[in-house]
C-alpha positions as CSV (number, residue, x, y, z in Angstrom):
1,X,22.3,13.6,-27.7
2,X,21.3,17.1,-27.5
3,X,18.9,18.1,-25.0
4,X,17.1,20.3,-27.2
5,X,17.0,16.9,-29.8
6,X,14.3,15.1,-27.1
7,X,11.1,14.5,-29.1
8,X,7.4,13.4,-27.7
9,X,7.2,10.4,-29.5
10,X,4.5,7.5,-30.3
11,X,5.9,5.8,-27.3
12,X,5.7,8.6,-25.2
13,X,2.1,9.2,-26.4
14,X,1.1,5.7,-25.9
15,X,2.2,5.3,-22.2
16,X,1.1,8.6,-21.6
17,X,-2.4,6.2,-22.4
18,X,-1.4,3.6,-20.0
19,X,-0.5,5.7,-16.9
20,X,-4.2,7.3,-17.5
21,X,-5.5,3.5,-17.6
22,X,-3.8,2.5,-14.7
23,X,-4.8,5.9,-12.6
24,X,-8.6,4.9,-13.4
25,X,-8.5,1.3,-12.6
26,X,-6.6,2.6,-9.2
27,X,-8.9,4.4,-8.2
28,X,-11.8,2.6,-9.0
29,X,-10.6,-0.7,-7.3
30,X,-10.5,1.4,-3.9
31,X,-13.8,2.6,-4.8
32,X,-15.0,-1.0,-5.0
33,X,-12.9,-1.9,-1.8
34,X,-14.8,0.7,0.1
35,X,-18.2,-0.4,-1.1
36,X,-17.1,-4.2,-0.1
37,X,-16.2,-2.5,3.3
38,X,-19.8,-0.8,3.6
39,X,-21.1,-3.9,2.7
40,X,-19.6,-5.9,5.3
41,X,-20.6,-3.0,8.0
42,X,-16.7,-2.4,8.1
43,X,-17.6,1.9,8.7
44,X,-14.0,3.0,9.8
45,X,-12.2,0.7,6.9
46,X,-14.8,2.5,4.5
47,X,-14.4,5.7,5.9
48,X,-10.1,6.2,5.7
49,X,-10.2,4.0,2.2
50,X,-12.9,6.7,0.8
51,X,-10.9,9.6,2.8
52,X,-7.5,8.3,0.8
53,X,-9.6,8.6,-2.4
54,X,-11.1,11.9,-1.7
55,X,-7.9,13.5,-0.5
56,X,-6.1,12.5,-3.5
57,X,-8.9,14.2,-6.1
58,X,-9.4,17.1,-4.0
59,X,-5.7,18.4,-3.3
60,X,-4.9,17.4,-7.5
61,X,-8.1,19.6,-8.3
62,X,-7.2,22.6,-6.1
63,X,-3.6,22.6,-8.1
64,X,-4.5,22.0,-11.5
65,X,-7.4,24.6,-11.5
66,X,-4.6,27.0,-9.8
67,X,-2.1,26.4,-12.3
68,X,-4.8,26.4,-15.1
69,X,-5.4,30.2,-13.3
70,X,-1.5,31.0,-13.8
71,X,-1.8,30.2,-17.3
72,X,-4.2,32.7,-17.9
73,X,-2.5,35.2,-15.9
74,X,0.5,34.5,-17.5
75,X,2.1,37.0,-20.2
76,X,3.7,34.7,-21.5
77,X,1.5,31.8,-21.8
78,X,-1.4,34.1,-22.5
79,X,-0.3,36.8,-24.7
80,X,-3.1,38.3,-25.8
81,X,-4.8,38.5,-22.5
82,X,-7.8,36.1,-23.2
83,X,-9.9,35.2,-20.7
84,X,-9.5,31.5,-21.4
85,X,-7.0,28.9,-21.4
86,X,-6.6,25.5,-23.3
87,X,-10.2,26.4,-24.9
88,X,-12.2,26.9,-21.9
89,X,-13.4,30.2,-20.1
90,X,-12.9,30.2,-16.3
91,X,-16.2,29.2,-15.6
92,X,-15.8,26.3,-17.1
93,X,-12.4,25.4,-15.7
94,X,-14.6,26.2,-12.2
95,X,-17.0,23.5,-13.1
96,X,-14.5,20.9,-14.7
97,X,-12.9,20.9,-11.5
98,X,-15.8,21.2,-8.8
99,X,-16.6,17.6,-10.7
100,X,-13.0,16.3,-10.3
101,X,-12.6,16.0,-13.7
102,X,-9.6,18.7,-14.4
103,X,-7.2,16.2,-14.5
104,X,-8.8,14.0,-16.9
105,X,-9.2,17.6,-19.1
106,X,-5.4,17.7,-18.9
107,X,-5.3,14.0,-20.1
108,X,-7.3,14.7,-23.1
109,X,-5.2,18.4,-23.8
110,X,-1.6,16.6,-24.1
111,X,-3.2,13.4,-25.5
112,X,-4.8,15.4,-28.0
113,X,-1.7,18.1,-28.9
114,X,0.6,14.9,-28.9
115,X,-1.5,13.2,-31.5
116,X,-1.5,16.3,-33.9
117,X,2.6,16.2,-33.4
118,X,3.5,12.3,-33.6
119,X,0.8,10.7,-35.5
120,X,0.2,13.0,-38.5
121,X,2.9,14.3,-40.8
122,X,3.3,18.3,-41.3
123,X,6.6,19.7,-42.9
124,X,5.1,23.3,-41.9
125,X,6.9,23.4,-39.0
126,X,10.8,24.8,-38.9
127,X,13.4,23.0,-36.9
128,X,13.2,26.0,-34.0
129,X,9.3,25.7,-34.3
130,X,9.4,21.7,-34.0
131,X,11.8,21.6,-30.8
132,X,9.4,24.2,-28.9
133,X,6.2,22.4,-29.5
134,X,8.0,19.0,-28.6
135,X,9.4,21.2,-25.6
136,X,5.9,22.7,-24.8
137,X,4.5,18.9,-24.9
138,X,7.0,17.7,-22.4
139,X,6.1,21.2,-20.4
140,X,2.3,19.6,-20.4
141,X,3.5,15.9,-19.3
142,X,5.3,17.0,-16.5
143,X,1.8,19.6,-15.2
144,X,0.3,16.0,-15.2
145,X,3.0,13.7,-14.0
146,X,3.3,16.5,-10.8
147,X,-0.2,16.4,-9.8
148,X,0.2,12.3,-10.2
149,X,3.0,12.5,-7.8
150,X,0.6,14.9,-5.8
151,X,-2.7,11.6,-6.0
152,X,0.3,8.7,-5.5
153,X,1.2,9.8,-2.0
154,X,-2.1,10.8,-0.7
155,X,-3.5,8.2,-2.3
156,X,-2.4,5.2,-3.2
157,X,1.4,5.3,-0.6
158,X,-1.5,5.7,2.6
159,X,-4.3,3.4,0.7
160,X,-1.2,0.4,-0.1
161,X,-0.5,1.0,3.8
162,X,-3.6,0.7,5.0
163,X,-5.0,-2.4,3.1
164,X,-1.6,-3.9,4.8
165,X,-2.4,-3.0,7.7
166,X,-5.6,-4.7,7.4
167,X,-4.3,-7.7,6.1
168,X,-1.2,-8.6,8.5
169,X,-3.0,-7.0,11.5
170,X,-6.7,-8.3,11.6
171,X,-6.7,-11.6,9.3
172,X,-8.7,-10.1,6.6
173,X,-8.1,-10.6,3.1
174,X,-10.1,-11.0,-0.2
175,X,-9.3,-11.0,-3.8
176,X,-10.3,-7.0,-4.1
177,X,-8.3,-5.8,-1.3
178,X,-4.9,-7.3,-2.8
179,X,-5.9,-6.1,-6.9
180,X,-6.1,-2.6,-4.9
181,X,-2.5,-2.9,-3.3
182,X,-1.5,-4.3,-6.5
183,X,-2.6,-1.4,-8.6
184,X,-1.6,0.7,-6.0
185,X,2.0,-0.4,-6.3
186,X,2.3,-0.2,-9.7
187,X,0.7,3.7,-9.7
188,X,3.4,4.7,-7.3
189,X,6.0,3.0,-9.1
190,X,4.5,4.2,-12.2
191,X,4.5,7.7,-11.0
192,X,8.2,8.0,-9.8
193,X,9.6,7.0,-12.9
194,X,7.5,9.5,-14.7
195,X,7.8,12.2,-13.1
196,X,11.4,12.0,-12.9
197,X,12.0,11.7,-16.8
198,X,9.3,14.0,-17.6
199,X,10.9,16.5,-15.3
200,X,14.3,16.1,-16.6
201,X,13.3,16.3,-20.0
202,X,11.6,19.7,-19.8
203,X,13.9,21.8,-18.0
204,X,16.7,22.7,-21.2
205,X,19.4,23.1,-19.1
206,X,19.3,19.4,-17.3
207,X,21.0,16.5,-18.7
208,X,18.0,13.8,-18.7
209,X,17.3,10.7,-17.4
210,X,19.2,7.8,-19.3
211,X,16.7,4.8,-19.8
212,X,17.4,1.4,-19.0
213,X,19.6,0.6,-16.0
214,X,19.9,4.6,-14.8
215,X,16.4,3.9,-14.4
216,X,16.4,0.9,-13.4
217,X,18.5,1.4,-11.0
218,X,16.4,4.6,-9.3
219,X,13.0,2.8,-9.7
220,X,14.8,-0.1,-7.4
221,X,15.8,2.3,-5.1
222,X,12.3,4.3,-4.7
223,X,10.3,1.4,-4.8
224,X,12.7,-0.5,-2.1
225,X,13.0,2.5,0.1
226,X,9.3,3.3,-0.1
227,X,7.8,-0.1,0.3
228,X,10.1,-1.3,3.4
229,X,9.0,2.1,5.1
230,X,5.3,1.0,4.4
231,X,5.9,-2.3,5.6
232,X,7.3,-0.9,9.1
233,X,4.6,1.3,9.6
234,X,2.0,-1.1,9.4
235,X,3.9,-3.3,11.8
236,X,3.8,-0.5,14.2
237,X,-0.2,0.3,13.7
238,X,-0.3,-3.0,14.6
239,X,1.5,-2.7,17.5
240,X,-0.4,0.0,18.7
241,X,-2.9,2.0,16.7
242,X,-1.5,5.1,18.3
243,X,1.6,4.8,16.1
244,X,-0.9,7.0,14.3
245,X,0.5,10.0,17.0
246,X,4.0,8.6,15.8
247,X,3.3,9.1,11.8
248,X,1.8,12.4,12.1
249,X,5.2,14.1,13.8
250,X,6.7,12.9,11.0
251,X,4.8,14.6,8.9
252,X,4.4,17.5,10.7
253,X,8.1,17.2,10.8
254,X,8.5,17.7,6.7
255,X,6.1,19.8,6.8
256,X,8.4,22.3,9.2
257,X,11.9,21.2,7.3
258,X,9.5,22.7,3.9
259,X,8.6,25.7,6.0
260,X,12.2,26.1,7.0
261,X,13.4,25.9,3.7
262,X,11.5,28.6,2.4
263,X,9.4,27.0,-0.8
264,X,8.4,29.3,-3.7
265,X,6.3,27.0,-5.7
266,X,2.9,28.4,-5.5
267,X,1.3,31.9,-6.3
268,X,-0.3,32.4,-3.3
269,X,0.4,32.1,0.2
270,X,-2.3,29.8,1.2
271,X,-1.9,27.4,-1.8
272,X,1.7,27.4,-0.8
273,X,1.2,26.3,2.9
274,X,-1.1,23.0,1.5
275,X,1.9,22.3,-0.4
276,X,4.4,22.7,2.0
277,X,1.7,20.0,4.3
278,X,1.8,17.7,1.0
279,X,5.7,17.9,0.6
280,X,5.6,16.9,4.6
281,X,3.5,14.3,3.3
282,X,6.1,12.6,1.2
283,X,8.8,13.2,3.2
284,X,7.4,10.5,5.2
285,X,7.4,8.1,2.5
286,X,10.9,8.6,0.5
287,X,13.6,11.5,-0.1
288,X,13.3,14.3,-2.2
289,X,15.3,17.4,-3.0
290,X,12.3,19.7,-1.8
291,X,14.5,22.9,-3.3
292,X,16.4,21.7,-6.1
293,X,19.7,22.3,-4.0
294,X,22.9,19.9,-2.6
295,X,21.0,17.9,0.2
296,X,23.7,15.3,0.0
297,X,24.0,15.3,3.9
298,X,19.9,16.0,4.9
299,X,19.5,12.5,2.5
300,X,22.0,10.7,4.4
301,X,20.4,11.4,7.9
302,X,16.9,11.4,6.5
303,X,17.6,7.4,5.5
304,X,19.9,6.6,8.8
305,X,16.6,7.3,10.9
306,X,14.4,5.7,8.4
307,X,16.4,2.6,8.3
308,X,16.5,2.8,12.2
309,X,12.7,3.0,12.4
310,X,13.1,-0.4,9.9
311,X,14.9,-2.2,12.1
312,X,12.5,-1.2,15.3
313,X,9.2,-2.0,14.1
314,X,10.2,-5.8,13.7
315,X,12.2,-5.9,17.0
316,X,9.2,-4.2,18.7
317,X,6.8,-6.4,17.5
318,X,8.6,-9.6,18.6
319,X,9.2,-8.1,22.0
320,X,6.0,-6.8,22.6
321,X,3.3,-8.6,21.0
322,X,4.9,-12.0,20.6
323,X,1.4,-13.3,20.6
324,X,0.2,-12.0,17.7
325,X,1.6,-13.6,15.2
326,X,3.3,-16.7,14.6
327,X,7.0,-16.6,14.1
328,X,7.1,-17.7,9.8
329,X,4.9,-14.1,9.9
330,X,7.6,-12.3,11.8
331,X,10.1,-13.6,10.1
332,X,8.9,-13.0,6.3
333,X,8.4,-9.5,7.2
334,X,11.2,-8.9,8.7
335,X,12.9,-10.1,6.0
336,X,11.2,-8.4,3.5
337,X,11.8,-5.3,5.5
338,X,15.8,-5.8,6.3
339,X,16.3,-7.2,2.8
340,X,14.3,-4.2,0.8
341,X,16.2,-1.7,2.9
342,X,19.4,-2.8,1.9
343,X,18.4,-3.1,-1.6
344,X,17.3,0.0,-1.6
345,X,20.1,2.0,-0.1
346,X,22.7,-0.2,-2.3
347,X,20.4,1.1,-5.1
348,X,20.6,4.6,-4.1
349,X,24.5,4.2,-3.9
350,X,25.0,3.1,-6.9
351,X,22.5,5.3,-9.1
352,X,24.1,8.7,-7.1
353,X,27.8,7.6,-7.5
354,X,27.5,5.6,-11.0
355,X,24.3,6.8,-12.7
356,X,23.2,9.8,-12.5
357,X,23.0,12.6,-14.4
358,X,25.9,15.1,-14.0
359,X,26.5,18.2,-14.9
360,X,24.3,20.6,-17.4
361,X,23.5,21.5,-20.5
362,X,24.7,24.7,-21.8
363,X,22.4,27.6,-20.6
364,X,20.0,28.1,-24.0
365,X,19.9,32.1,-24.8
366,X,17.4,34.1,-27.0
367,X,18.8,32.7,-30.4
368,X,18.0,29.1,-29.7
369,X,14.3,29.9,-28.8
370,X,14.8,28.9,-25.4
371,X,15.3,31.6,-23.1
372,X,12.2,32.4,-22.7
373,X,11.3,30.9,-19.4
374,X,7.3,30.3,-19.5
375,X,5.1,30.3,-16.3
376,X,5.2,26.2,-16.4
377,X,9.1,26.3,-16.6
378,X,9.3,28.4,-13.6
379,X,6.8,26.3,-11.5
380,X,8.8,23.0,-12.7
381,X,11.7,24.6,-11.4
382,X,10.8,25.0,-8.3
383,X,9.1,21.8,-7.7
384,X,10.7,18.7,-6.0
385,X,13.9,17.8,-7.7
386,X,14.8,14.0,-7.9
């Protein structure tokens, strides 16, 4: 099927729904973990679980109100050189955003553009006009699905590791703090799988994401990946809480390859240094193409240390602190860890070498409408590329 055929349909509009459901309820069962936390004069557990939650609205706020900027600023995206965007002056993107509401303004933007496009019926529109609004749509979802890949990892990845953590380390559990890993779970897988098809189905000249067992297949892999290398963290806090030391060189270590590599995403030179320190972020979490180029051989060495930190963490804990846990514990996790990581990596195999998208579309030029490269197109292209 053509690339340029891709439509924003019901479906589309309707998860679009559910990924803002399941965002909300995320974030309000950590709210409601920290509160129990407070409560139980737990300070320091209420303190990084309200830090997670701040972290993630503040770094998605900064972003969307700077890309809302570039919009303005944009010849292309603003034309006629108004001094609004998307119906609201830049005061009131200011405010929207001081309130941490800008993302929940995007939310309503593509929910209410997508409604006008798949829920009422227009013949007004020509086939060149229909494909670039159903483009443009897919332009807004991926805005949204990269500041939810943005919240995910500072987040819910560190809040899911934490409430671990807490759990397998210090023997405390409740109802409340295993809904929040829960949702927290299923945000991250959530977001993956979205940003990865919305991304691929807004740049033209990308084959996109097949559904079914292509994705499938990837979701497997990230989810396997990710989770095992949560799981051996947490083993390591509780092995020492200065494993802490440990995590942050590794971040400060994708931070520096990020550096190294140069990124252009942002506008501005301080912008782009907070999201060179969010890419380093992820990078200790999972893989990701941080340039959009072959990293066949930094993805084979990035997951030949990580799977040698996942077979430590176990091993370290049963030599060092033996006393800690009894052996059905040790040997679950480890399990869960060993198992998950080959899962994962088989995963990653076979999606790469089976699955995957190869190839490109043919490069669109002025007659098809779409070589006109908005501001949003060149951001999404130089964002992380699955």
């Amino acid at each position: 099927m053509p690339h340029s055929d891709i439509q924003y349909t019901k479906l589309r509009w309707l998860l679009t729904i559910a990924g803002l459901v399941l965002y909300v309820v995320d974030i309000w069962t950590d709210i409601g973990l920290a509160l129990k936390y407070f409560q139980e004069k737990q300070y320091v557990w209420t303190g990084l679980t309200l830090m997670f939650v701040l972290a993630g609205l503040l770094v998605t706020q900064i972003f969307s109100y700077a890309w809302y900027r570039d919009d303005m600023n944009h010849v292309l995206r603003n034309p006629e050189g108004r001094a609004s965007v998307a119906g609201m002056s830049e005061g009131g993107l200011v405010a929207l955003h001081l309130f941490g509401v800008g993302i929940f303004t995007r939310y309503y933007h593509l929910l209410r553009k997508g409604f006008k496009v798949v829920w009422t019926k227009t013949n007004s529109y020509t086939l060149e006009q229909r494909r670039d609004v159903h483009h443009n749509l897919f332009c807004l979802a991926t805005d949204l699905s990269m500041l939810k890949l943005f919240e995910t990892f500072l987040e819910s990845v560190p809040q899911l590791l934490l409430q671990l953590y807490i759990v397998l380390g210090h023997d405390e559990s409740s109802v409340l703090q295993y809904l929040s890993m829960v949702f927290s779970f299923f945000n991250i897988a959530w977001a993956l799988v979205d940003y990865r098809r919305c991304l691929r189905r807004s740049l033209p000249q990308i084959r996109e994401m097949p559904s079914g067992l292509p994705t499938a297949m990837y979701l497997m892999y990230k989810i396997c990946t990710i989770t095992t290398h949560i799981l051996s963290y947490s083993l390591l806090l509780i092995l020492s809480i200065y494993s802490t030391v440990a995590l942050t060189f590794l971040w400060l270590l994708g931070t520096t390859w990020a550096h190294f590599l140069q990124t252009n995403f942002c506008s501005s030179k301080g912008l782009e240094l907070l999201y060179r320190a969010v890419i380093g972020v992820i990078l200790t979490f999972t893989f990701f193409n941080v340039k959009g180029q072959d990293t066949k051989v930094a993805m084979i060495f990035y997951y030949i240390f990580h799977s040698c930190i996942n077979l430590m963490a176990p091993l370290l804990l049963v030599l060092l602190r033996p006393e800690l846990h009894t052996g059905t514990f040790l040997l679950t996790v480890s399990c869960l860890i060993f198992g998950g990581s080959l899962l994962g990596l088989v995963s990653l195999v076979v999606y790469y070498t089976l699955l995957h998208p190869r190839g490109k579309w043919r490069e669109a030029d002025e007659v098809d409408g779409m070589g006109k490269e908005t501001n949003g197109m060149t951001k999404i292209r130089n964002f992380l590329q699955p």
